[in-house]
Each structure stands twice: as structure tokens, then as C-alpha cells.
N, C-alpha and C positions, 0 to 999 in steps of 0.2 A: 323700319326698325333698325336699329344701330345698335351692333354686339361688341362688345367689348374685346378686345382681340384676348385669344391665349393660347397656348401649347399645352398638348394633349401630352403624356406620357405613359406609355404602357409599364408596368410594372412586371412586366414576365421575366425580365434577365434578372429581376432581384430576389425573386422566388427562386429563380432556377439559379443563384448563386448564393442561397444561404447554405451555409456550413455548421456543423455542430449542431443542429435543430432537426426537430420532426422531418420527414419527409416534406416535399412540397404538395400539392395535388397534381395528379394527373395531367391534368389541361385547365389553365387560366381562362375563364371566363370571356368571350369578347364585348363583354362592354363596356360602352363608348361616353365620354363625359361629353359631349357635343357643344352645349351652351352656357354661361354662366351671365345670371344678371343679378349680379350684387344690388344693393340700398343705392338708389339714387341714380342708377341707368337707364336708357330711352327705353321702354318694353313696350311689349303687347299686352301683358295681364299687369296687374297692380301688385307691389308688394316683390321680395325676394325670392330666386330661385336659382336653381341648378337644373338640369335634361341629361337624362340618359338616355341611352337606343342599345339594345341588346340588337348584335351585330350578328350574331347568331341564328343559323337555320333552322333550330330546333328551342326550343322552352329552356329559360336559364331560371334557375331560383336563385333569389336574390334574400333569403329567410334567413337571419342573423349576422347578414352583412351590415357592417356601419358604414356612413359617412363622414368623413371629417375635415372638419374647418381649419385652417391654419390661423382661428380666432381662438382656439381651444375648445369650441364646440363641437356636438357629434351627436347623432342617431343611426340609433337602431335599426334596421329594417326588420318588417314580422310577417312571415306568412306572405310573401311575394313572389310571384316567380309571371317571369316576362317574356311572352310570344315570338317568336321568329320575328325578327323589326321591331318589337314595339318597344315605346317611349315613357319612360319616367319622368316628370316633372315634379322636383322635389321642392315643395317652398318651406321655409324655417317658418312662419306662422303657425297660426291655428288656424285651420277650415274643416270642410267635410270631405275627406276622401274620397275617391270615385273612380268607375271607370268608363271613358268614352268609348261612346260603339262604332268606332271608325275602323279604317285597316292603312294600316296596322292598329291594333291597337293603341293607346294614350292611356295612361294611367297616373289621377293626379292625385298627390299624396303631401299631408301636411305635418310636419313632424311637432311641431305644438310649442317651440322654442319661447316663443311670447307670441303676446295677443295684436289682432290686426295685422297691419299691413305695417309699423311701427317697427318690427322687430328687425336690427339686423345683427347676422351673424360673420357678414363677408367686409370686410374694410374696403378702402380705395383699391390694395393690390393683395394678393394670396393665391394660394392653392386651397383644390379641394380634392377632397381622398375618398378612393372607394377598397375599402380593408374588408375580404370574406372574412368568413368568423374566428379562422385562428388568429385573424390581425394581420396576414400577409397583404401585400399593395398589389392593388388589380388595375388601378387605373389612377391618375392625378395630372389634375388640368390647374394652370394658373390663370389668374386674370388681372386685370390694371398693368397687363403692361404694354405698353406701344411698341 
């Protein structure tokens, strides 16, 4: 399988240097944007996605976090929360959500952007965001670039 290169960026010094705004949280989230296979990349499964991995020893909730596309697209997360290790594999499709009974856990989620395997929401090169619910940046991976 052939991944696309990209840089991961944590977004904890941006939270911990906003000024003039709410507090930050406590402690940022450790997780992790791992893989990204945009429309038209050599993969394993069919159709577009993103992989998360909560880095974390303990259960992270992931419930009213969004994702975002640097295509102007973006979902919601509802009602998730992610095991010590486990894995989010987010595809812009429609499918049936699920969760595999491995260990760590996998958890495969379809956020419904369009139909099929047809849909894309990642261009040749971009970033993708992972913004908790007040909108601060928890994590942002780019891809397309060499």
C-alpha cells in the first residue's frame, strides 16, 4: 500500500496561545491524524478516508468534535468516544458505521458527504482538521505533498 506523505501538526501551542478568548481546556486530546487517502490514492479499502488513533491511555470522547477539510467541507462527530489505542477511519461516503472487535479497537464511520465511493472531499494536496467543539485545533495533517 502506498500512503501519501504528510505532516502531522499538533495544535496545542495554538490553544495554549490564544489571548482575548475563553479559557483553553485543560489538556488537548492526544489524537493522532495517522493516514490520509484522498480520491485517487493506491489503498486498501475502496473510496476516501482519513485514520485517527487516540494516543491516549485512557477513553478520549470525541462527541461534537468536527473535521475539516481544507475543500471547505466538514463533519460533525456524535456520540464517540475512543479506547486507549483505538482507531477512527473516517470516510466522506455513505456507508454503514460500525465497530470492529479487534484490539485495539477500529471504528469505521461514514460521514454521508455523497453517495458511493464517487465522493471526494480531499483535492490533489491539503490539510485536514480535527477542531473540539468550541472550534479550537487539536490536530492538522496535510497531504499531496512530496
Amino acid at each position: 500500500m502506498n500512503r501519501r506523505s504528510f505532516l502531522t501538526a499538533v495544535g496545542s501551542a495554538a490553544l495554549a496561545g490564544a489571548s482575548g478568548c475563553a479559557a483553553a481546556p485543560a489538556s488537548v486530546p492526544d489524537v493522532s491524524i495517522t493516514d490520509i487517502y484522498p480520491d485517487g490514492t493506491e489503498e486498501t479499502y475502496e473510496g476516501e478516508y482519513v485514520v485517527f488513533r487516540n494516543r491516549e491511555e485512557s477513553e478520549v470522547s470525541l462527541t461534537g468534535y468536527t473535521v475539516a477539510y481544507s475543500s471547505g467541507h466538514s463533519h460533525e462527530l456524535s456520540e464517540l468516544a475512543l479506547e486507549p489505542r483505538a482507531s477512527l477511519r473516517l470516510w466522506s461516503r455513505d456507508g454503514g458505521s460500525r465497530r470492529l472487535e479487534s484490539r485495539p479497537p477500529q471504528y469505521l464511520l461514514f460521514a454521508g458527504i455523497g453517495e458511493e465511493s464517487d465522493t471526494s472531499v480531499m483535492d490533489g494536496t491539503g490539510n485536514v482538521e480535527l477542531r473540539d467543539p468550541s472550534g479550537n485545533l487539536v490536530n492538522r495533517a496535510w497531504y499531496g505533498r512530496e
